[in-house]
C-alpha positions as CSV (number, residue, x, y, z in Angstrom):
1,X,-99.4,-6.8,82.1
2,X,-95.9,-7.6,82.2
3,X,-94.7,-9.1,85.0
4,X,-93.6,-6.5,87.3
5,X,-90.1,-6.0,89.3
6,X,-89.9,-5.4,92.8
7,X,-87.7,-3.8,95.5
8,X,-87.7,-4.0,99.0
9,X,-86.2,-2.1,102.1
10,X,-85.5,-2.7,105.6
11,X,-84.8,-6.0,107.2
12,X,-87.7,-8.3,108.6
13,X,-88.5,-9.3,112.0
14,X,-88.5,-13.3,113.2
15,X,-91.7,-12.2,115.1
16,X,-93.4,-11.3,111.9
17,X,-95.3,-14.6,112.0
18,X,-97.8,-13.4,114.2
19,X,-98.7,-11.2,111.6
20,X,-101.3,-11.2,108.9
21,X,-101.1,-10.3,105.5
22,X,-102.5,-6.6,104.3
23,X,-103.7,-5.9,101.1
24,X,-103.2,-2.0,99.4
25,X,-105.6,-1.9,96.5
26,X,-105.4,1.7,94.3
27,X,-107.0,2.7,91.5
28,X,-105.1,1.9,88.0
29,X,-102.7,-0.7,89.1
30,X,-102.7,-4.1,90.2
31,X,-101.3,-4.8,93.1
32,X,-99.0,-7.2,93.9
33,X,-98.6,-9.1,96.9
34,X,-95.3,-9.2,98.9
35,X,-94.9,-11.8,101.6
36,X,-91.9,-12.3,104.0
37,X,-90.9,-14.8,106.9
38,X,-87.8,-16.3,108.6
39,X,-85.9,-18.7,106.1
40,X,-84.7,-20.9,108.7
41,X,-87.2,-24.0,108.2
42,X,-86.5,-24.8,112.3
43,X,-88.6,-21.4,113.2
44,X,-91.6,-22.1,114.6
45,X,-93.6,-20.2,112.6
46,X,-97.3,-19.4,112.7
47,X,-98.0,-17.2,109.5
48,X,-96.1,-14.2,108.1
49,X,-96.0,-10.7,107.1
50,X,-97.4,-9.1,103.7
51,X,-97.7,-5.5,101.8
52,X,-98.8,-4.9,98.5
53,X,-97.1,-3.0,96.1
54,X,-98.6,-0.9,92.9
55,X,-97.5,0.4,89.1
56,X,-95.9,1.9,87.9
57,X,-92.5,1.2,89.8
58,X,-93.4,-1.4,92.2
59,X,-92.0,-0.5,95.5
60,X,-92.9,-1.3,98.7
61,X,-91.2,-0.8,102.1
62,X,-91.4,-2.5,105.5
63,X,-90.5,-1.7,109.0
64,X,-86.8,-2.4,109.8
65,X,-86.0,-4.9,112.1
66,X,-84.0,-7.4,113.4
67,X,-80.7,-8.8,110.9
68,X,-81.1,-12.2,109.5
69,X,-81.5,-14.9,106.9
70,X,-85.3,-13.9,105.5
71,X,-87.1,-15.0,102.2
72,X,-89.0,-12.4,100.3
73,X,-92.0,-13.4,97.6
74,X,-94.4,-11.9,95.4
75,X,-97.1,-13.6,94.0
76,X,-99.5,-11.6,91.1
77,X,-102.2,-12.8,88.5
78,X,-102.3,-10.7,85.3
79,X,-103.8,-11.7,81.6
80,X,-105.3,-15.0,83.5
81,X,-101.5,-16.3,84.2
82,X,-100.0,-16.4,87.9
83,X,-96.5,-14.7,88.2
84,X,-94.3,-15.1,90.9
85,X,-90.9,-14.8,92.7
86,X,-88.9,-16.0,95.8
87,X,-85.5,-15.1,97.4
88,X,-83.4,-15.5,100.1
89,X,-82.0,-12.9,101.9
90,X,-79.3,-12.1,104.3
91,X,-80.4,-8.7,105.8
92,X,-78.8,-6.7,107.9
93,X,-78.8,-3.3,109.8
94,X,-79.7,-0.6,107.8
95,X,-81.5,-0.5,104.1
96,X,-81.6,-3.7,102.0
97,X,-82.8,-3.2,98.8
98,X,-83.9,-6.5,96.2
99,X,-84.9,-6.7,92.9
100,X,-87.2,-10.0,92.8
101,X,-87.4,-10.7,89.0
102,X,-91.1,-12.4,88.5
103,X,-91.7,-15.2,86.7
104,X,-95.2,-17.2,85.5
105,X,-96.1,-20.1,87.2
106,X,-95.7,-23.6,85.2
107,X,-98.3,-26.4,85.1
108,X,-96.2,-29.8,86.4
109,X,-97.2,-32.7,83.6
110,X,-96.4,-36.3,85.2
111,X,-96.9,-40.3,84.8
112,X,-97.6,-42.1,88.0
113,X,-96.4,-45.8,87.7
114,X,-96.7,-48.4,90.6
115,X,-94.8,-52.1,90.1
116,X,-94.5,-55.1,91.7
117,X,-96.3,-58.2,93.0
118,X,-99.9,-57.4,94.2
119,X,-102.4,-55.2,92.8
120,X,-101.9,-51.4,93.2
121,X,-104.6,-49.5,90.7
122,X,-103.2,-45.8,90.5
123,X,-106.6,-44.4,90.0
124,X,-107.4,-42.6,93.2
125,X,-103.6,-41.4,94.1
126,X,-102.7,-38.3,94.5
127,X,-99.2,-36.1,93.7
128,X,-98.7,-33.4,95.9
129,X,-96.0,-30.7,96.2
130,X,-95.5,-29.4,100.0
131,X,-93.4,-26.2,100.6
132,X,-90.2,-26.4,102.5
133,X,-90.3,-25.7,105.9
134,X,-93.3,-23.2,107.1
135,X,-93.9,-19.6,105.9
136,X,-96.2,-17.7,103.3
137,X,-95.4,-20.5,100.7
138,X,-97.6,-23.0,103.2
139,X,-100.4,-24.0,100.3
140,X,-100.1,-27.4,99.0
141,X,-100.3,-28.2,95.2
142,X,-101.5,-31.2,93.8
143,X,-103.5,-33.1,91.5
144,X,-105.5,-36.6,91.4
145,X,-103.9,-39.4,89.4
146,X,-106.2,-40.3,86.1
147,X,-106.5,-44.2,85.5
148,X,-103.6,-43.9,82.8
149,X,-101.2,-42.9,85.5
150,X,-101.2,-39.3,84.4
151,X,-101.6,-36.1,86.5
152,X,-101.5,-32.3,86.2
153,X,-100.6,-30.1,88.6
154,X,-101.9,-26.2,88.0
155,X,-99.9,-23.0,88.6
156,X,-96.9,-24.2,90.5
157,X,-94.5,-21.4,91.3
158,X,-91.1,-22.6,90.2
159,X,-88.9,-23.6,93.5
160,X,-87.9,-26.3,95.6
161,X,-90.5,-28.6,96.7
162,X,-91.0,-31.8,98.9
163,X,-93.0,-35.1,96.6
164,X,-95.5,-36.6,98.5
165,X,-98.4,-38.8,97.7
166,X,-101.9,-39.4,99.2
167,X,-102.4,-42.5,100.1
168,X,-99.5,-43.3,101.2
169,X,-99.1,-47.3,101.5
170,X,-97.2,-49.0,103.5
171,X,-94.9,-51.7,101.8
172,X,-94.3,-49.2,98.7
173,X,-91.1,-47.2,98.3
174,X,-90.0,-44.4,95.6
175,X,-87.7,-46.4,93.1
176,X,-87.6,-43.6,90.8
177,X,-88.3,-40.0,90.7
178,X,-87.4,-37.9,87.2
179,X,-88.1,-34.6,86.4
180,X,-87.0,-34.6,82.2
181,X,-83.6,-36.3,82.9
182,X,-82.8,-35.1,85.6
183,X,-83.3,-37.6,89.0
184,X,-85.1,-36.3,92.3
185,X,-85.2,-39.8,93.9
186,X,-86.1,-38.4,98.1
187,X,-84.4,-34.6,97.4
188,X,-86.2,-31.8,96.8
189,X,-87.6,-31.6,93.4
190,X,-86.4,-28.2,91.6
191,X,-88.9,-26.9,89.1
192,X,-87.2,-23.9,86.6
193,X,-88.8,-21.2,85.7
194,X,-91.1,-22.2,82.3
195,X,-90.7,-25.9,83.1
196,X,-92.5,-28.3,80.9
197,X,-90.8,-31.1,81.5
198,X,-92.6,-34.0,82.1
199,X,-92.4,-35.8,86.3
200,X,-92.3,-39.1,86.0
201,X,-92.2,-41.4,88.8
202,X,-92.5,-45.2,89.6
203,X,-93.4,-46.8,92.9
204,X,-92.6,-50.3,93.9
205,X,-94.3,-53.1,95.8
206,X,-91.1,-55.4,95.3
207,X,-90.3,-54.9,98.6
208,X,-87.6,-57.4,101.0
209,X,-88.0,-59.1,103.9
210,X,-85.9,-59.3,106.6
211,X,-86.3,-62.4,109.5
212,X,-84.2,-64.4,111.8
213,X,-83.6,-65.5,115.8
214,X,-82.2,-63.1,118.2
215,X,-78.4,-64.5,119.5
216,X,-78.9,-64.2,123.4
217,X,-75.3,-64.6,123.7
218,X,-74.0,-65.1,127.3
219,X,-77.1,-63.0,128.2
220,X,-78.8,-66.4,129.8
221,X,-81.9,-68.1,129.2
222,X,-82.1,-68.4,125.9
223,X,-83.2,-65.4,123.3
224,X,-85.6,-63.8,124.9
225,X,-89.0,-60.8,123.9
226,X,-87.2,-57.9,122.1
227,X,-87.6,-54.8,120.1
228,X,-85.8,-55.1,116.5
229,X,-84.9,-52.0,115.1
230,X,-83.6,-51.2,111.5
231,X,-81.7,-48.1,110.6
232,X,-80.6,-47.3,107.4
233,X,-77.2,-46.5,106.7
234,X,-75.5,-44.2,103.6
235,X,-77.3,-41.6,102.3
236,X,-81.1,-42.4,102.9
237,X,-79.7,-42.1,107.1
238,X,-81.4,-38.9,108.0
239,X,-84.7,-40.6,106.3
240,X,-87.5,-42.0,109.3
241,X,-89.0,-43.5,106.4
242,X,-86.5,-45.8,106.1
243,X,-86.6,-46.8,109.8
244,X,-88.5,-49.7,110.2
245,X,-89.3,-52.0,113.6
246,X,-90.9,-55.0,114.4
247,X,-91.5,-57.3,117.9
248,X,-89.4,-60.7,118.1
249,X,-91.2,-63.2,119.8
250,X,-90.4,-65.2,123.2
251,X,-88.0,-67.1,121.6
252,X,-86.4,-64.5,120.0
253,X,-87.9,-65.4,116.3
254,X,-89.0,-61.9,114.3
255,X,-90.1,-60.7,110.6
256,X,-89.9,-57.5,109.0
257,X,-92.0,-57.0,106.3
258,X,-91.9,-54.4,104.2
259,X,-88.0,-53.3,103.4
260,X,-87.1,-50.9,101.2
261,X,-83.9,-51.3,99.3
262,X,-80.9,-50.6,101.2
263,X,-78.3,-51.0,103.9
264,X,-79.5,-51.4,107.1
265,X,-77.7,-51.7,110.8
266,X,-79.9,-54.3,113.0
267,X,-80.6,-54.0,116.7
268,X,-82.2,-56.4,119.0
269,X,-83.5,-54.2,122.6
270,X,-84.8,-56.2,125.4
271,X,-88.3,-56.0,126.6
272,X,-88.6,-52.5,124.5
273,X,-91.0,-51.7,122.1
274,X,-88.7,-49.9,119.5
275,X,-91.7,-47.9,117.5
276,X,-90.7,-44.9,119.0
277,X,-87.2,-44.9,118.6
278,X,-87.4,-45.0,115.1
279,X,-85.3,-42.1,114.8
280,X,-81.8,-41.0,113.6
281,X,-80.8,-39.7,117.5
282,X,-82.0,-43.1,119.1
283,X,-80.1,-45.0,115.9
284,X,-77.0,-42.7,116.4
285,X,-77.0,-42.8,120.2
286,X,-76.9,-47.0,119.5
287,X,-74.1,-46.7,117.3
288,X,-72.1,-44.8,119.5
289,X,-72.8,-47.0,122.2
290,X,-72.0,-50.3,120.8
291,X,-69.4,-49.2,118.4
292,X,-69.3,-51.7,115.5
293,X,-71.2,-54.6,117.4
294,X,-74.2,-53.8,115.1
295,X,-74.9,-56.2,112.2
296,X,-75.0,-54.4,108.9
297,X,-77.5,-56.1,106.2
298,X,-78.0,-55.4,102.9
299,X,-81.7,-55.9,100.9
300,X,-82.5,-55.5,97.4
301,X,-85.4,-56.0,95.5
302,X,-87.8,-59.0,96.8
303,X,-85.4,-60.2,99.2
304,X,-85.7,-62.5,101.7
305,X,-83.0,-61.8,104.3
306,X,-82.0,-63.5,107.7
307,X,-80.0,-62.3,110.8
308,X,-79.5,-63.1,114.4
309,X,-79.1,-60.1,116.3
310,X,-77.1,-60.1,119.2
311,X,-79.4,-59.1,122.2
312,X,-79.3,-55.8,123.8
313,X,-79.8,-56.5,127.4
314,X,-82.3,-54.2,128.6
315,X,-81.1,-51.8,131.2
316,X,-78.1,-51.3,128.5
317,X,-80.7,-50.3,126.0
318,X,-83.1,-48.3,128.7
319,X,-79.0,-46.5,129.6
320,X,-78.1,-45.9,126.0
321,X,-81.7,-44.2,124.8
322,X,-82.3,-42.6,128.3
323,X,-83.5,-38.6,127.8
């Protein structure tokens, strides 16, 4: 079977996620499933809506309903091969047709690498690919790492996809992420059609550290129990992983263990545990706050950094970060 062409018409319905999917079987074709949802990964979505179409021509038709941005995929196995499509659509009022040209699935071939001090066997990792967002693309595909580092993930439809790994230790960062040549260091990794390029990607251990005394300033009494909070700064900002926090003791003295490379802004709060306000609203509400008060660090590989906060007194904080 060739792969098959599809059209649709009508515009979807943000409700269709309380749908279920419905299979049309017929005799002498092979149907092909059609699955649509809301393309804005903020929906709160629960599921989505499906049809099946059937040779010769592949058409299918759902209800019309209500304009938006929607995405529209097909997903078909023919001759022992998976074939697939995905697009994005704008629809509006009326009849929207698409042509959604289907293309086979790829195998992703990889190397999983992990450096550093300390030992880190790979065996028993595993490389996942998570959809974006929610929707009828919600399976995960992955595949355990083999002792040599290498993996294989089966029948990935080509797309955009989030990298994630199983376990996922603390005190290890992504230092490099390459699909062929072509870096995916924390962005969505873009797989082609008939991709065989090889992932390759290398975790770190060769993490920095990052220590000091609070500076109590005018504040009285000496530094006092606080809440340190790093946010990164540049382009891994809108990242939580990079948002790290620790407790300074009585007399103001903390460690952070753990950095990933970067730059970071440091905040001292008083009396408040900051685990929860590892966020880029709580970091962004600070900043605002205290203008350029906060002490911007920079750690590389393995370093050992130290800073003296200044002290964030704590009704400030509980002001700035109030709901």
């Amino acid at each position: 079977m060739d792969p098959p062409t599809e059209q649709v018409a009508g515009g979807p319905d943000p409700r269709v996620n309380n749908m279920r999917n419905r299979r049309f079987n017929s005799e002498g074709g092979q149907t092909v499933m059609v699955e649509m949802s809301t393309a804005d990964d903020n929906q709160n979505l629960f599921g989505s809506r499906g049809t099946g179409s059937q040779a010769p021509d592949y058409r299918f038709e759902m209800p019309e309903n209500v304009p938006g941005r929607y995405r529209i995929q097909a997903t078909v196995r023919a001759k022992d091969k998976t074939y697939y499509a995905s697009q994005i659509i704008d629809a509006h009022e009326g009849a929207n047709e698409i042509v959604l040209a289907m293309a086979p699935t790829v195998g992703v071939r990889g190397h999983l690498k992990v450096e550093g001090p300390g030992q880190h066997a790979v065996e028993g990792y595993t490389v996942m690919l998570a959809p974006r967002g929610m929707g009828p693309r919600a399976g995960t595909y992955s595949s355990p790492v083999k002792k040599d580092g290498s993996f294989v993930i089966e029948d990935v439809p080509p797309g955009e996809w989030l990298l994630n790994f199983n376990p996922s230790e603390a005190g290890l960062f992504e230092k490099s992420v390459l699909l062929g040549d072509k870096e995916f260091l924390y962005k969505l990794l873009e797989i082609p059609p008939g991709s065989d390029a090889p992932l390759s990607i290398v975790l770190s251990s060769n993490t920095g550290i990052v220590s000091g005394e609070i500076d109590a300033g005018d504040t009285g009494g000496g530094a006092k129990r606080a809440g340190i909070l790093l946010e990164p700064i540049g382009k891994w900002h809108t990242l939580a992983r990079f948002y790290y926090s620790a407790l300074a003791d009585d007399k103001g003295k903390f460690k952070v263990n753990g950095v990933a490379p970067g730059k970071y802004k440091i905040f001292a709060l008083e009396k408040i545990a900051t685990g929860s306000f590892r966020t880029v609203e709580s970091a962004e509400l600070l900043e605002a706050a205290l203008k350029d008060q906060a002490e911007e660090l920079e750690v590389t590989e393995g370093a050992k950094v130290e800073s003296h906060p200044k002290l964030i007194p704590e009704d400030k904080a509980k002001e700035i970060l109030k709901p």
